[in-house]
Backbone as JSON, one array per atom type, in Angstrom:
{
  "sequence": "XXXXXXXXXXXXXXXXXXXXXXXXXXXXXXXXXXXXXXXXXXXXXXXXXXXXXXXXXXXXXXXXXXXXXXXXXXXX",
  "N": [[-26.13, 2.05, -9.29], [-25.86, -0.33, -11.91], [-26.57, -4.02, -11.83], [-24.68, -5.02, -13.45], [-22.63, -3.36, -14.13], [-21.2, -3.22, -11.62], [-18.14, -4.8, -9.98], [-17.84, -6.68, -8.49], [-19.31, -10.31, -7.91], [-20.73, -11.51, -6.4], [-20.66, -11.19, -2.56], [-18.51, -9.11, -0.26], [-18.29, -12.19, 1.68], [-18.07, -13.2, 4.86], [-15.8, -16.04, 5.76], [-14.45, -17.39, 7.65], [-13.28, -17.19, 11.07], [-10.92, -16.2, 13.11], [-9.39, -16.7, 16.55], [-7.06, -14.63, 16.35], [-7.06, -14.11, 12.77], [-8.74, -13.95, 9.93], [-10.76, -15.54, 7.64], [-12.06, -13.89, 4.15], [-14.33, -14.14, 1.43], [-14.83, -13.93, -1.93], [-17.21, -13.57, -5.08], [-15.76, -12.1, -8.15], [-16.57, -10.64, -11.72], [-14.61, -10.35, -13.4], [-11.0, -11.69, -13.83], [-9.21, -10.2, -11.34], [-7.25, -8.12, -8.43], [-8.24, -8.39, -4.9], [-8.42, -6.88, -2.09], [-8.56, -6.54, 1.03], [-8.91, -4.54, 4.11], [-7.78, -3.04, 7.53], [-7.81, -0.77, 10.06], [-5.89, 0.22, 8.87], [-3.82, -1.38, 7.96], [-3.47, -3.44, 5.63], [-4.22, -6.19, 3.36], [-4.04, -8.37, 0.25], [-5.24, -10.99, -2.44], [-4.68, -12.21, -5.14], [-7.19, -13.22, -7.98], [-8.93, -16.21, -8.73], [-9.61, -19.03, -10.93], [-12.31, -20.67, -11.98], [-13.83, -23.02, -13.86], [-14.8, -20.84, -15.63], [-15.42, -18.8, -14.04], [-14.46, -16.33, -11.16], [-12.74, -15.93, -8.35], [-11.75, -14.6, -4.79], [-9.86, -15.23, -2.44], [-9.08, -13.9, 0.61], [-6.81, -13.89, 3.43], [-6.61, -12.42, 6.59], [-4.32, -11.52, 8.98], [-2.74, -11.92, 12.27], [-4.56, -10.7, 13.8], [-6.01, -7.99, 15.89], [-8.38, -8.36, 18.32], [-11.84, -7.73, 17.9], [-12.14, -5.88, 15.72], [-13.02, -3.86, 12.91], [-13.2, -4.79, 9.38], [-12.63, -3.53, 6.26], [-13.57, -4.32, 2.86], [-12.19, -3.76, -0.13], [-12.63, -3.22, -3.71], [-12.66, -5.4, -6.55], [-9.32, -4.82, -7.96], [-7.59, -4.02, -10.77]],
  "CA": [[-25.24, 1.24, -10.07], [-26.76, -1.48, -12.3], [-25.94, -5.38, -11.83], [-23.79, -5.32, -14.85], [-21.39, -2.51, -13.83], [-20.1, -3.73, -10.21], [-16.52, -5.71, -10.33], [-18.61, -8.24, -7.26], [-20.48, -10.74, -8.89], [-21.45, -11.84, -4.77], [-19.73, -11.14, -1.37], [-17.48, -10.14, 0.48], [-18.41, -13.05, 2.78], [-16.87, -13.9, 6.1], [-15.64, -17.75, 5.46], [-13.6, -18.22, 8.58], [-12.79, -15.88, 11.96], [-10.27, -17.15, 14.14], [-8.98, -15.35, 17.3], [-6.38, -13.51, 15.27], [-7.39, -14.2, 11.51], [-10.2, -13.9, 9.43], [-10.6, -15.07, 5.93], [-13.37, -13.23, 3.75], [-14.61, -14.57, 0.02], [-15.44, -12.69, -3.21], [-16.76, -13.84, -6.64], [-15.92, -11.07, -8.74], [-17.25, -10.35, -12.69], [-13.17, -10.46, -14.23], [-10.0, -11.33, -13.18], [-8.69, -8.79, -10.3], [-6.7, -8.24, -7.28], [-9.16, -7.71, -3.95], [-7.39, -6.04, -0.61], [-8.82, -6.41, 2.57], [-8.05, -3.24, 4.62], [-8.35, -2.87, 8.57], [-7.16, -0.56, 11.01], [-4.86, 1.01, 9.01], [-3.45, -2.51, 7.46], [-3.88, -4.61, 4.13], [-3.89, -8.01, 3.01], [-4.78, -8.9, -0.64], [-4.95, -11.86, -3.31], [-5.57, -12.2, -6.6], [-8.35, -13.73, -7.93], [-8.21, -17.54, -9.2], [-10.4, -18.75, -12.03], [-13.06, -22.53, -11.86], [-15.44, -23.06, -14.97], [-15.44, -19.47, -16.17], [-15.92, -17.66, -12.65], [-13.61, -15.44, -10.48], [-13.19, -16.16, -6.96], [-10.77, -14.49, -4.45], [-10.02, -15.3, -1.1], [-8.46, -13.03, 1.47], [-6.67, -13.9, 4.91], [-5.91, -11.32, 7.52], [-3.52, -12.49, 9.96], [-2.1, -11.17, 13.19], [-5.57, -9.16, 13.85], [-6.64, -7.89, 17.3], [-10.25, -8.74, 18.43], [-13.08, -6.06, 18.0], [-11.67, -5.12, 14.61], [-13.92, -3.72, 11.26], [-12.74, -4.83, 8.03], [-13.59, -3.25, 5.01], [-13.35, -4.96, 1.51], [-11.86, -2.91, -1.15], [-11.77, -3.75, -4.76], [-11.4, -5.41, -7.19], [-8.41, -3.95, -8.49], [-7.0, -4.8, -12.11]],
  "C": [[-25.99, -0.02, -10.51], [-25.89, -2.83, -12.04], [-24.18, -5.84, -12.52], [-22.33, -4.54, -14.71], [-20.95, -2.67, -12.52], [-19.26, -5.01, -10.63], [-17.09, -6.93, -9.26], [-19.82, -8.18, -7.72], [-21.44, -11.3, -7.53], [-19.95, -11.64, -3.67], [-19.8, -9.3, -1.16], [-18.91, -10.78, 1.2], [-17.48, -13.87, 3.54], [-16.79, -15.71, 6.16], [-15.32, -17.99, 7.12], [-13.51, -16.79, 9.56], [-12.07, -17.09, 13.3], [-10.14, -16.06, 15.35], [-8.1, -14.51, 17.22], [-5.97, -13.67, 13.87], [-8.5, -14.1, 11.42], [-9.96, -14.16, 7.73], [-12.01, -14.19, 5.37], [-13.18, -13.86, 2.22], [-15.17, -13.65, -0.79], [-15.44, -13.89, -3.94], [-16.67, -12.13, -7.38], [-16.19, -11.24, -10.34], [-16.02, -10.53, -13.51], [-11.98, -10.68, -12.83], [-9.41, -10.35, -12.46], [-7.69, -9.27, -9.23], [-8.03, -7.84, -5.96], [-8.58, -7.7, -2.57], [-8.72, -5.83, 0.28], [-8.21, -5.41, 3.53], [-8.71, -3.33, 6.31], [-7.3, -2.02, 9.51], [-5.76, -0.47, 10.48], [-3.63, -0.27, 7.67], [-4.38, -3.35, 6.36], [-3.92, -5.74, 3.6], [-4.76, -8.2, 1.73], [-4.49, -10.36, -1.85], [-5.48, -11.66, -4.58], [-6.25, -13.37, -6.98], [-8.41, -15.48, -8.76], [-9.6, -17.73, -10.13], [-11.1, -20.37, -12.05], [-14.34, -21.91, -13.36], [-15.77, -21.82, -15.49], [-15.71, -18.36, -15.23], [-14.73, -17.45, -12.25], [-13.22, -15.18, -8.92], [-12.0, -15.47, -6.25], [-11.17, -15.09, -2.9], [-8.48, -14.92, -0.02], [-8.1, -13.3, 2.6], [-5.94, -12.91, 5.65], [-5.31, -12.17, 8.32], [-2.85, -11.7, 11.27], [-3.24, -9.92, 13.66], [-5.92, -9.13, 15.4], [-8.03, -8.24, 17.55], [-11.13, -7.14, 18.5], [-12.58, -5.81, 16.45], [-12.85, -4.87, 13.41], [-13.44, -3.95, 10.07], [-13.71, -4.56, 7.18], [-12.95, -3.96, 3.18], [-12.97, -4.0, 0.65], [-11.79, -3.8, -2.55], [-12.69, -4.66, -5.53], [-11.09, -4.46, -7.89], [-7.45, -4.97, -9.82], [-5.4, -4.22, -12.24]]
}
């Protein structure tokens, strides 16, 4: 896949991990929605807009410890 054709322009990256939250950051390439998925469960935002760029940011909430989150998305 070339540069030009992925919807993440950088990320995910883990901002924050609490002992039951976690946020994670995206820039993405256009306006989107981006869903955070773990263990079965979802949590997403849509994407907010500074100077021409695309940023989302995702908080899980109520998460057990040990968990894998996977980033999905974006979704238009």
């Amino acid at each position: 896949m070339s540069p030009t054709s992925t919807p993440l322009v950088l990320g995910p990256l883990l901002r924050f991990v609490g002992r039951h939250e976690a946020s994670v950051w995206v820039e993405t390439r256009d306006a989107a929605r981006v869903t955070l998925a773990l263990a079965g469960r979802e949590w997403s935002a849509p994407t907010f807009r500074v100077e021409g760029h695309h940023y989302a940011l995702v908080t899980a909430t109520d998460l057990e410890p040990g968990g894998d989150p996977r980033v999905h998305g974006p979704h238009r």
